[in-house]
C-alpha positions as CSV (number, residue, x, y, z in Angstrom):
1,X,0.0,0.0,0.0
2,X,1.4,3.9,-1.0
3,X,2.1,6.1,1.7
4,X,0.7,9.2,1.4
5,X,2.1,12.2,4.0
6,X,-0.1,15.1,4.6
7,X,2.2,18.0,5.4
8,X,-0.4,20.4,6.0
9,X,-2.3,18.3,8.2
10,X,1.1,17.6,10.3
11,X,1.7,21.7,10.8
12,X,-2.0,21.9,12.2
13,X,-1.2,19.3,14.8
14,X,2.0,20.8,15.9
15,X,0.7,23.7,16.1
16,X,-2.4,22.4,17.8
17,X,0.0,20.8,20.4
18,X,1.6,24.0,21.0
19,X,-1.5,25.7,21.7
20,X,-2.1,23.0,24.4
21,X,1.0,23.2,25.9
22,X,0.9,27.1,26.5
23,X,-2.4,27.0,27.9
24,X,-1.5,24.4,30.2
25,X,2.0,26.5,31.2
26,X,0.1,29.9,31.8
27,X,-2.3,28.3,34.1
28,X,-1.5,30.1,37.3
29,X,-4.5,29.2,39.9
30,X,-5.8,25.7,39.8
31,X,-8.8,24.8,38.1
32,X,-11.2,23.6,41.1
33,X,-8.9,25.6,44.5
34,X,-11.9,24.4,46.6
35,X,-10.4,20.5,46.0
36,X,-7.1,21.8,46.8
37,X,-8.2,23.4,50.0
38,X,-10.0,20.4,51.3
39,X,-7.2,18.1,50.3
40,X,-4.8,20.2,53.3
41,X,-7.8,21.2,55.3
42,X,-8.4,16.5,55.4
43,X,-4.8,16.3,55.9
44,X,-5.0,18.6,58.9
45,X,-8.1,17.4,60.1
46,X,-6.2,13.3,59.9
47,X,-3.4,14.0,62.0
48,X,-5.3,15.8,64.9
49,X,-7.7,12.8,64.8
50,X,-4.6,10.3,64.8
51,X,-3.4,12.3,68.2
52,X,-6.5,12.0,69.3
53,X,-6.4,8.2,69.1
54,X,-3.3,8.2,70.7
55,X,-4.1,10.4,73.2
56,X,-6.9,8.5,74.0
57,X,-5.3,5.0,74.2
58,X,-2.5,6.4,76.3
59,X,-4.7,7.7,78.9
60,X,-6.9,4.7,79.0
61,X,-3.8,2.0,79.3
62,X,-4.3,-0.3,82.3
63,X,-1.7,1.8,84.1
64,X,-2.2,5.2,82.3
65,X,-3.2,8.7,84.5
66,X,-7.0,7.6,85.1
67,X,-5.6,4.3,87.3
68,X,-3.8,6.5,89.9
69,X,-5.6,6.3,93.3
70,X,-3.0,7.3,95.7
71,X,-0.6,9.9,96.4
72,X,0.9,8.7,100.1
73,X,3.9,10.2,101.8
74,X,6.8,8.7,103.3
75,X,8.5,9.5,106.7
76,X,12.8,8.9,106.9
77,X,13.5,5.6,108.3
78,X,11.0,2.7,107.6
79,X,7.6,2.3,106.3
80,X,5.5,-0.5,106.4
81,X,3.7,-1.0,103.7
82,X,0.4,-2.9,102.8
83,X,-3.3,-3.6,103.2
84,X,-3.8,-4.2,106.7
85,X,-4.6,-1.1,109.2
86,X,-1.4,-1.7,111.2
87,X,0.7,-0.3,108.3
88,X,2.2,3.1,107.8
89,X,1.3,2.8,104.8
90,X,-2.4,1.5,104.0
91,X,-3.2,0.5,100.9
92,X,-6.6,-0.7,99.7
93,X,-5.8,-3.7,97.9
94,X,-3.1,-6.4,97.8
95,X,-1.5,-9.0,100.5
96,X,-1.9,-7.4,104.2
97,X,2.2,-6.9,104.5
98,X,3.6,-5.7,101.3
99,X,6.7,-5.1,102.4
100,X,9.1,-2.0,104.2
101,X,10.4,0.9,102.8
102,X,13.1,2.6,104.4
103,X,14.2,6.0,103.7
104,X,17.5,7.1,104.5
105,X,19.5,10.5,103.6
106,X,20.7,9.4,100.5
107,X,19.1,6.3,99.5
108,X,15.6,4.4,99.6
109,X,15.4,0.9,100.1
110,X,12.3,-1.9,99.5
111,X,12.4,-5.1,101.4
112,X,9.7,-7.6,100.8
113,X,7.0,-9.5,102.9
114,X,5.2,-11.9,101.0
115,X,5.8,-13.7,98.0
116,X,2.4,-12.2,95.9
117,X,4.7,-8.9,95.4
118,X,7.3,-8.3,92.7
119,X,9.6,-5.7,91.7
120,X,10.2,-5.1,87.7
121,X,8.4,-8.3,87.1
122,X,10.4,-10.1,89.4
123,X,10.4,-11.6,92.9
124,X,13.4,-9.9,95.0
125,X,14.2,-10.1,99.2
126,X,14.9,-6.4,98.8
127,X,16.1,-3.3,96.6
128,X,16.9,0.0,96.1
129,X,14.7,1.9,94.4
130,X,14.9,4.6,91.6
131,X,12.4,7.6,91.6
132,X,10.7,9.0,88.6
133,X,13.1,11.8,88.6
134,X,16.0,9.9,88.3
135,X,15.1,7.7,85.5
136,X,12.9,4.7,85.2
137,X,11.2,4.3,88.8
138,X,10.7,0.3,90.0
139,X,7.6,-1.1,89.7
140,X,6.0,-2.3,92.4
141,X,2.9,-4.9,92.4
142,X,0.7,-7.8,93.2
143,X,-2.6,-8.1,91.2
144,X,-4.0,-4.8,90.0
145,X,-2.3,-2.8,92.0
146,X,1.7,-1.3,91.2
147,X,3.2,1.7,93.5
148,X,6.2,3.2,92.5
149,X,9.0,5.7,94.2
150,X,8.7,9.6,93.3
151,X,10.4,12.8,94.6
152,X,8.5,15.7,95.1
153,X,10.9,17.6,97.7
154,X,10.6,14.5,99.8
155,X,9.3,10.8,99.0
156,X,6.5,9.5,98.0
157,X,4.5,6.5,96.8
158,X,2.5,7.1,93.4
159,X,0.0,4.3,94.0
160,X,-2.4,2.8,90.6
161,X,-4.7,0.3,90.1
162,X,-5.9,-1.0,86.4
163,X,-9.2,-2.0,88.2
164,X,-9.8,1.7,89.3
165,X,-13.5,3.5,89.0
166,X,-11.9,6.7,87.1
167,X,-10.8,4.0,84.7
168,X,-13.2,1.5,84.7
169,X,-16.2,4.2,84.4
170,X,-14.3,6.6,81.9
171,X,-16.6,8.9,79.7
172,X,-14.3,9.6,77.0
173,X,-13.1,12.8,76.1
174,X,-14.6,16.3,74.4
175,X,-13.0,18.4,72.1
176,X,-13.9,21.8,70.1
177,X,-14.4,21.3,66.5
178,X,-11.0,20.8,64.6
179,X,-9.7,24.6,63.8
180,X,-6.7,25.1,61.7
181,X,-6.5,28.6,62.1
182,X,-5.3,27.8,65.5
183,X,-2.5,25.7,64.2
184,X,0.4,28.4,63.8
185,X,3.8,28.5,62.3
186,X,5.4,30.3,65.1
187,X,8.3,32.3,65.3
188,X,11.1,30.7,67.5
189,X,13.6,32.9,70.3
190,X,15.9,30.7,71.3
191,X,17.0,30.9,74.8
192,X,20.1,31.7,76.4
193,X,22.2,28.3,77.1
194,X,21.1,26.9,80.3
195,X,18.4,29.1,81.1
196,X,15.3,28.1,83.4
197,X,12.4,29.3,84.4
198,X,10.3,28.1,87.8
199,X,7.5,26.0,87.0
200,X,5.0,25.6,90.7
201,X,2.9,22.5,90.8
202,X,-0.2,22.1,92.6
203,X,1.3,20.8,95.8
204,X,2.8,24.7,95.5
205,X,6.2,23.7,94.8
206,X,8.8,25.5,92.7
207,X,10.7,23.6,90.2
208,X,13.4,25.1,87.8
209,X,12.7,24.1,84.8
210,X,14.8,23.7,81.2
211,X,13.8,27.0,79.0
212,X,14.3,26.2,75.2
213,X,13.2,29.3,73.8
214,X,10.0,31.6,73.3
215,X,7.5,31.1,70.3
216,X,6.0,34.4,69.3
217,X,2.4,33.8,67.2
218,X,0.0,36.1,65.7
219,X,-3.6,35.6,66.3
220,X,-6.3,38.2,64.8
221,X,-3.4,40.7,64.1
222,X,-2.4,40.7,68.0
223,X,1.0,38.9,68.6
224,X,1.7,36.6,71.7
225,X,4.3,35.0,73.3
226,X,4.7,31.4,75.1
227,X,7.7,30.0,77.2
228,X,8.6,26.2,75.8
229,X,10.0,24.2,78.3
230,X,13.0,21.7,76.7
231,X,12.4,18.3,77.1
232,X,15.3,17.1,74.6
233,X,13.5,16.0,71.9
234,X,10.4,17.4,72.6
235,X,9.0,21.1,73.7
236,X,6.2,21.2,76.4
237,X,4.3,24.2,76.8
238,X,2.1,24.2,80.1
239,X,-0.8,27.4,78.8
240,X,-3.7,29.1,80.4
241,X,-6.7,30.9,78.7
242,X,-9.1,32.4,78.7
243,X,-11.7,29.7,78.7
244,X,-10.2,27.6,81.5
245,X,-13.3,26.9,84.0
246,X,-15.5,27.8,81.3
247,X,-15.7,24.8,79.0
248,X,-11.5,23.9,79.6
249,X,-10.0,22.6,82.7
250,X,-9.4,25.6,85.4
251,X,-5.9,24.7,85.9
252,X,-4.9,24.9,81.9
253,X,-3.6,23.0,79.3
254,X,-0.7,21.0,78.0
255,X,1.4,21.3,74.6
256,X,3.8,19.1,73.1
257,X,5.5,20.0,69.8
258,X,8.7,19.3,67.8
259,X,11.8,21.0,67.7
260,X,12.2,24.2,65.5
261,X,13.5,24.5,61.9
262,X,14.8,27.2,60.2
263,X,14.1,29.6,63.5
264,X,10.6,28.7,63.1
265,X,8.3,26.1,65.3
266,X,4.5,24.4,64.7
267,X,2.4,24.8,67.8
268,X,-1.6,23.6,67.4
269,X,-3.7,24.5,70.2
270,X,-6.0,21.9,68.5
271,X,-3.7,19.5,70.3
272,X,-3.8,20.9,73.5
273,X,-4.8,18.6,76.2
274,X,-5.8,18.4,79.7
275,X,-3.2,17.3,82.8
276,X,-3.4,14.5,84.8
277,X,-5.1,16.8,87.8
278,X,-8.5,16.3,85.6
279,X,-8.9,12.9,86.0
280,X,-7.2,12.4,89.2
281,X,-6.7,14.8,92.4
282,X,-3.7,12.2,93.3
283,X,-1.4,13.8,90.7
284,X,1.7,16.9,91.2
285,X,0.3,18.4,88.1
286,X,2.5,21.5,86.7
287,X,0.8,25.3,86.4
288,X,1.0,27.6,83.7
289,X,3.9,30.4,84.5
290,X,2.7,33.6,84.5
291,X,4.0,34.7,81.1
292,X,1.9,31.4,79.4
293,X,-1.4,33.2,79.9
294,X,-3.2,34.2,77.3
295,X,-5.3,36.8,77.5
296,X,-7.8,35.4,74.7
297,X,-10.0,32.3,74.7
298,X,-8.4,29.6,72.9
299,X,-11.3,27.6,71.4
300,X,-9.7,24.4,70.6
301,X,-8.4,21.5,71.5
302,X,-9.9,18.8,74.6
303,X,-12.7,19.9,76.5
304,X,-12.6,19.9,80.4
305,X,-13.5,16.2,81.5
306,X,-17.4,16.0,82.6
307,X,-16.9,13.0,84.7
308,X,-15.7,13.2,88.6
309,X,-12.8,12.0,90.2
């Protein structure tokens, strides 16, 4: 069969093609921006409700913040320990003689009374124990009960049980709607090398406290400022507002957030979250320094908690 070429017809197409390709290259706004808007406002909305989850599975673990039922103090020298009246330290559940725990000036020590109760998993005749603040504390339990060592200014026992009514009769938590305007790319200050800051607790203790820096963030054309606390890998940001006792919990909120790039740092108040204390009065919950108060209602993130404790 002849070939037969069709010059014309060939320029037409080329020049056709060319058209296209212009078009396409002067496009400048996308054709449906509502699509493209939805796409990061989903995105957004995804990763909030993934902390969420999180959030909610780490507070509802069988050892999480809602199990704690006791917050009890120790005296220097020893401390019996266990369910039976007689103790120095009573506690509701377990074998009647737990054990003794004796504090001395610079070391606290757990010797055990019945076989029922291990430490780290383990059954042990005694051992010297670690407290929260200086690493991982020992764990100690029998059934559904575990108490462990911490240092407030002087010892205590943090005392939980899985089988706990704050755990057992959870309600869940509340949140505002998901709002990205109050998701901000903040402006970092770095702080001076080893600075601190004090950070009281509810027990009205002063702490000092790691400063990382400042984030300044602009909210309906008004700027603010908020002290991050370093926690190595982490920043934690302990914030007041405006609507604490009136729909948040009257104590404030907690912040987590990644480290800063390029002098700049994302902070979403739709991830703030309430503090142990709202669940539990048995907790040494941090307060919001004066400077972390914001003089504006900050309608986002979890709800205060609408069941007791």
């Amino acid at each position: 069969m002849k070939r037969i070429d069709y010059p014309g017809l060939k320029v037409m197409l080329l020049i056709a093609l060319a058209s296209m390709l212009a078009a396409c290259s002067s496009v400048t706004e996308p054709l449906y921006p509502e699509a493209e808007e939805a796409v990061i406002e989903v995105d957004h909305a995804t990763d909030v409700a993934d902390w969420k989850q999180h959030r909610l599975e780490r507070l509802q673990r069988p050892y999480g913040w809602l199990s704690l039922v006791g917050l009890l103090w120790l005296e220097p020298g020893e401390n019996t320990v266990g369910s039976a009246s007689s103790n120095d330290i009573v506690l509701k559940k377990g074998p009647q003689h737990w054990g003794t725990i004796t504090v001395n000036e610079d070391s606290v020590w757990f010797r055990t009374a019945s076989d029922e109760v291990t430490v780290d998993g383990k059954y042990v005749a005694e051992v010297k124990l670690i407290a929260d603040v200086d690493g991982k504390a020992n764990i100690i339990i029998s059934g559904a009960t575990q108490f462990y060592l911490i240092e407030r200014g002087s010892y205590a026992l943090r005392v939980k049980d899985s089988e706990a009514s704050t755990r057992v009769d959870f309600l869940g938590l509340d949140y505002y709607p998901v709002d990205e305007s109050w998701s901000f790319d903040a402006k970092f200050i770095p702080a001076a090398e080893g600075a601190t800051i004090p950070i009281a607790n509810v027990l009205g203790q002063l702490d000092d406290s790691a400063l990382a820096g400042t984030v300044e963030f602009v909210r309906d054309g008004k700027t603010y400022h908020l002290d991050a606390l370093d926690e190595g890998d982490v920043y934690f940001f302990i914030v007041a507002d405006r609507t604490n006792g009136h729909g948040t919990y009257g104590a404030g909120r907690f912040i987590y957030t990644g480290l800063p790039e390029n002098g700049r740092l994302k902070i979403d108040f739709n991830k703030a979250y309430n503090p142990p204390c709202a669940f539990t009065e048995y907790s040494t919950c941090a307060l919001p320094p004066p400077q972390n108060r914001l003089p504006i209602e900050v309608t986002a993130g979890e709800k205060e908690y609408r069941g007791k404790h």
